[in-house]
C-alpha positions as CSV (number, residue, x, y, z in Angstrom):
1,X,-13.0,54.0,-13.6
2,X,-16.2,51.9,-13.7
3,X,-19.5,51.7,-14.9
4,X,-22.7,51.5,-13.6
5,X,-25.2,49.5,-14.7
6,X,-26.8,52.8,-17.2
7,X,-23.2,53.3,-18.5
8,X,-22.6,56.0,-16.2
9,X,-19.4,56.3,-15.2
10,X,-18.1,56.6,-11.6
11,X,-15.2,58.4,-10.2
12,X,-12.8,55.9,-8.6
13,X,-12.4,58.7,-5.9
14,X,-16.4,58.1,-4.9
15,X,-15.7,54.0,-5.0
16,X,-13.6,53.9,-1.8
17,X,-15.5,56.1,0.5
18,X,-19.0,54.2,-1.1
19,X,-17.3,50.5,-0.3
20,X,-16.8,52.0,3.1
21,X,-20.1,53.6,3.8
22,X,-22.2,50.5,2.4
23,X,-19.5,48.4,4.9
24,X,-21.2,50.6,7.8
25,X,-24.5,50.0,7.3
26,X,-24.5,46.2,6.2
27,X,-21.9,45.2,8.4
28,X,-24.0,45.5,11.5
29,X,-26.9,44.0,10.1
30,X,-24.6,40.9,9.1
31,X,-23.7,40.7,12.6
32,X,-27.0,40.6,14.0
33,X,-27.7,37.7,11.6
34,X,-24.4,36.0,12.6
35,X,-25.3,35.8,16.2
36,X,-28.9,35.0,15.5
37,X,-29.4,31.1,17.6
38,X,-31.8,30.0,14.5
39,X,-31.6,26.6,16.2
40,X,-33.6,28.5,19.2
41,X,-35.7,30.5,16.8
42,X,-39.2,28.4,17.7
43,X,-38.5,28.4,21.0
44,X,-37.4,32.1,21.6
45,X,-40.5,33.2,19.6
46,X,-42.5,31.3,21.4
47,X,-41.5,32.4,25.3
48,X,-44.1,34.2,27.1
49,X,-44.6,38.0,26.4
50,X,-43.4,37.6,22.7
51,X,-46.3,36.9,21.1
52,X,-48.4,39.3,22.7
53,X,-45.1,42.0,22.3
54,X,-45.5,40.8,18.5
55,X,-49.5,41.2,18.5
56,X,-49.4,44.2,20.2
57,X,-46.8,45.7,17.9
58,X,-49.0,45.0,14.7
59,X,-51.9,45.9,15.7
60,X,-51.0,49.7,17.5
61,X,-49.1,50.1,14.6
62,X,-51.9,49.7,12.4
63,X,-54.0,51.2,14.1
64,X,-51.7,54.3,14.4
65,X,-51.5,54.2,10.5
66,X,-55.0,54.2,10.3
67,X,-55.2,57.0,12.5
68,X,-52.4,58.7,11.0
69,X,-54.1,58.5,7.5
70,X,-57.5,59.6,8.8
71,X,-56.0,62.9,9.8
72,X,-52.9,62.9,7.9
73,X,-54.5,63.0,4.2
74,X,-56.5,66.3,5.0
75,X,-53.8,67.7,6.6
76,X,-51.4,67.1,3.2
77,X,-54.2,68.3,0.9
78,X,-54.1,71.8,3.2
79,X,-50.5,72.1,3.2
80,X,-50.5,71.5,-0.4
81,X,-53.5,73.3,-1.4
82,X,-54.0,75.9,0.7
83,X,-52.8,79.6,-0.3
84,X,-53.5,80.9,3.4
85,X,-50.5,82.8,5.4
86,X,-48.6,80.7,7.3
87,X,-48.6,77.6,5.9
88,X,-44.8,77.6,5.9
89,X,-45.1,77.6,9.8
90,X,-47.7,75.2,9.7
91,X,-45.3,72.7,7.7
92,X,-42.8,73.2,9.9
93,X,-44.9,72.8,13.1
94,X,-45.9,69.4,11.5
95,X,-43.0,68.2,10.7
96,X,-41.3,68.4,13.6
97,X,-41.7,65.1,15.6
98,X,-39.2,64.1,12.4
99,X,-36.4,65.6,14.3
100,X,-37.7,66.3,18.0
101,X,-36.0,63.2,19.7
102,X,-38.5,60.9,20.3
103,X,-38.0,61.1,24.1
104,X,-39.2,64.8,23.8
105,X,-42.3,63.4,22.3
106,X,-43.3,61.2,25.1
107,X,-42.6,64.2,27.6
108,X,-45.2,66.3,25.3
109,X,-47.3,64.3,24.9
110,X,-47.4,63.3,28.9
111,X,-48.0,66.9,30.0
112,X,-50.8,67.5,27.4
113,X,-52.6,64.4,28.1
114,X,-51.4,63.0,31.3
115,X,-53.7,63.0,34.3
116,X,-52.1,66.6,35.5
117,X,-52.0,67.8,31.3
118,X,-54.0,70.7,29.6
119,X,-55.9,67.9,27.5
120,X,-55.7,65.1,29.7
121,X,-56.8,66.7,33.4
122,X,-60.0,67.2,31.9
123,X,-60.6,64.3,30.6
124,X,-60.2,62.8,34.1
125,X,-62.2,65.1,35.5
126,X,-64.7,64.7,33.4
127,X,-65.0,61.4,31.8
128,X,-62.4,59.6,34.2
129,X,-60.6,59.1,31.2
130,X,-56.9,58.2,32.3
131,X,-54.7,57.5,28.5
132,X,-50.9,57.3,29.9
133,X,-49.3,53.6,30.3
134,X,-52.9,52.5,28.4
135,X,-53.1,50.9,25.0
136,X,-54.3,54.0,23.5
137,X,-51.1,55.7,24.8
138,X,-48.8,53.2,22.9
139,X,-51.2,54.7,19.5
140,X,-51.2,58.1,20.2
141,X,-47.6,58.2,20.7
142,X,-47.0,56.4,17.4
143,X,-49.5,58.0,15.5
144,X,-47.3,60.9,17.1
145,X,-44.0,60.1,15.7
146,X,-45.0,58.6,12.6
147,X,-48.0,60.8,11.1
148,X,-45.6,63.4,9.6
149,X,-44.4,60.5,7.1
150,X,-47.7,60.3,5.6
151,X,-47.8,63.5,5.5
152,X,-44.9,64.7,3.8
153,X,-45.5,61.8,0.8
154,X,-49.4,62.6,0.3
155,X,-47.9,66.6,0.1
156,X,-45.8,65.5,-2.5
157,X,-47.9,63.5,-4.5
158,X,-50.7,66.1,-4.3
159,X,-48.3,68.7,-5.2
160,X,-46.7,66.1,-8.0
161,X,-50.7,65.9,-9.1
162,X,-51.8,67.4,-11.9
163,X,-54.6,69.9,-10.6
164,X,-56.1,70.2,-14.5
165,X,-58.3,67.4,-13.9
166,X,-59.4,68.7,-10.7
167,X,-60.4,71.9,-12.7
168,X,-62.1,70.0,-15.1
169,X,-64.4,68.1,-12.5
170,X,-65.2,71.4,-10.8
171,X,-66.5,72.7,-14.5
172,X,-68.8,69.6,-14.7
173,X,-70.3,70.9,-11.9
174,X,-68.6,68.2,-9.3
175,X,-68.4,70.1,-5.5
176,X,-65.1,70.1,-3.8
177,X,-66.0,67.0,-1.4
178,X,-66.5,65.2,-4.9
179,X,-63.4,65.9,-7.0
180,X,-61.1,65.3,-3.5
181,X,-62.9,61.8,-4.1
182,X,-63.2,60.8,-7.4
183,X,-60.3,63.0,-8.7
184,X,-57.9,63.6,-6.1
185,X,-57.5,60.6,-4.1
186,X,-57.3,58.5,-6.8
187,X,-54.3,60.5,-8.5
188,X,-52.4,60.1,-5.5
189,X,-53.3,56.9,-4.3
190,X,-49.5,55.5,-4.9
191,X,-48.7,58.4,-2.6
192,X,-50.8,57.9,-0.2
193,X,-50.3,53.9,-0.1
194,X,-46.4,54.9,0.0
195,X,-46.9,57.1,3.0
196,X,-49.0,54.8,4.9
197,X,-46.4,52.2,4.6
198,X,-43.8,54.1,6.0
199,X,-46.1,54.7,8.7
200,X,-46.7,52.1,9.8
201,X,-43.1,50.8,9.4
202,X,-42.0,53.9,11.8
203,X,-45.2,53.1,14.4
204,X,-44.0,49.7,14.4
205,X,-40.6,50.9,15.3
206,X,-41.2,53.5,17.6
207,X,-39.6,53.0,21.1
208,X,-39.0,56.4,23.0
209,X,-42.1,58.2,22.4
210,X,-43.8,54.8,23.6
211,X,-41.7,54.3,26.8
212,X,-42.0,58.1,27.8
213,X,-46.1,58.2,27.6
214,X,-47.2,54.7,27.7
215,X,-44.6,52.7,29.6
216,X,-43.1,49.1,29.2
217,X,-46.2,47.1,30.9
218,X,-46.0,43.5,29.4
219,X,-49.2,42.8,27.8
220,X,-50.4,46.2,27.6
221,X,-47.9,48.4,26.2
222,X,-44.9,46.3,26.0
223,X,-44.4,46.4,22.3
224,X,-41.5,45.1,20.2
225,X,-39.0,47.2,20.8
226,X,-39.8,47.9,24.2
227,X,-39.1,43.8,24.5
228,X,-35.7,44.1,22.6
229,X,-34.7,46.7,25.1
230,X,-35.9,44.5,28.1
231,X,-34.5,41.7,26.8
232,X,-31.0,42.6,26.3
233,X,-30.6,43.2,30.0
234,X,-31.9,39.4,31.3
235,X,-31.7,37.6,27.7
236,X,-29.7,38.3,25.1
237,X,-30.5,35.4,22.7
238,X,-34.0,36.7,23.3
239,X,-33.3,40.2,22.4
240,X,-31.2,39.6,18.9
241,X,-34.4,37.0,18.0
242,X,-37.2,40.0,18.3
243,X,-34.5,42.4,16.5
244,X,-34.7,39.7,13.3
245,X,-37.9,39.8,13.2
246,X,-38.3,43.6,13.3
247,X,-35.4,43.5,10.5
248,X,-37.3,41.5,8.6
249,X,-40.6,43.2,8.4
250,X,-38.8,46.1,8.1
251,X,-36.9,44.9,4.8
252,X,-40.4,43.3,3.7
253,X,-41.5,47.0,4.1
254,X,-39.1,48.7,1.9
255,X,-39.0,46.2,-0.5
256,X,-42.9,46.5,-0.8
257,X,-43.0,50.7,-1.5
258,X,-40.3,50.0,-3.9
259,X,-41.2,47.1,-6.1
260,X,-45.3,47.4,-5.6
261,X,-46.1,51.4,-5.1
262,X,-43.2,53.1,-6.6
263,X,-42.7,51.1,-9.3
264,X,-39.3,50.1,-9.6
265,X,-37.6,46.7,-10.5
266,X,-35.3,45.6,-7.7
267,X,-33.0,45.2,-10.8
């Protein structure tokens, strides 16, 4: 037997199969940092098409987050809210680009907005408005894929909330658009800073959804893992330096929610 840190103790049984399942998820990650060519680092990082792959990546992704919270905080505060018929379905409806493979997203996506879509043949028709293999597609589709994370932590926190106070402000006379923003929001502002991170960490990510709809055009919607992919089949060094990077904002992610919005010591 051992101990945890709290005392607890831990069956040996669980200390074997734990050793092994930690093994195969750091291992890899060790690899990647094993083969890294740090001596090349500058130079890799510096080739044409990674630093606008690396722009491009943080600022969709942002955007997409920003998107993703302008629609995805109402949309929490009616799943949470709301005693409407339905909204079970509706929850389910939005949280399935969690599981739909992201592929299936980009095909979606194409035949609602593409130039030959329900959504998007208008648009041509009537603005000329073309959005696949566009900047705006390489948003959409992350905004797509990502949104539902925002989603399911601002639910949470809202349903975590406690709705006395909102009762209160609504006896003082406050209207509803008023307690949502001097009540609500602020009680689940750690929510809603925790979902938008791991939005944006998931838009940053995103690869199939963004291939399928937007394409891999080098300047335009060639984002960072778009370059990883294209990389690994002409340059190799090239391809493990963009997957460091993305490893490492994506560790400087998590370790963010979890020290700064959640709360917790790394200890």
């Amino acid at each position: 037997m051992s101990r945890s840190p709290e005392g607890t103790r831990v069956p040996a049984p669980l200390l074997l199969p734990a050793a092994l399942g930690v093994a195969f998820l750091v291992l890899p990650l060790l690899g990647l940092l094993v083969r890294t060519p740090w001596s090349q680092l500058g130079a890799q990082l510096a080739a044409p098409g990674v630093g606008a792959a690396i722009r491009l990546s943080l600022v969709s992704a942002t955007l997409a987050t920003a998107l993703s919270l302008l629609l995805g905080v109402p949309l929490a505060w009616v799943l949470a809210r709301s005693r409407a018929r339905g909204m079970a379905v509706l929850r389910a409806v939005v949280t399935v680009p969690l599981v739909l493979p992201p592929v299936v997203g980009g095909v979606a996506l194409f035949l609602v907005l593409g130039r030959q879509g329900v959504v998007g043949a208008w648009l041509d028709q009537a603005f000329g408005i073309t959005i696949p293999f566009t900047t705006a597609a390489v948003i959409i589709a992350e905004t797509f894929v990502a949104m539902p994370f925002l989603v399911i932590s601002v639910e949470g926190a809202l349903r975590a909330a406690d709705s006395r106070f909102e009762d209160v402000a609504a006896t003082l006379g406050a209207g509803r658009w008023t307690t949502f923003r001097r009540v609500t929001l602020p009680l689940v502002a750690p929510g809603v800073a925790a979902g938008a991170v791991l939005c944006w960490a998931r838009a940053l990510g995103e690869f199939g959804a963004t291939i399928t709809f937007a394409g891999n055009f080098p300047g335009t919607t060639q984002t960072m893992p778009l370059a990883v992919y294209l990389a690994l089949q002409r340059d190799p060094e090239a391809a493990v330096v963009l997957s460091v990077v993305l490893l490492a904002v994506s560790l400087a992610t998590l370790l963010l929610l979890r020290d700064r919005w959640l709360g917790r010591g790394a200890a």
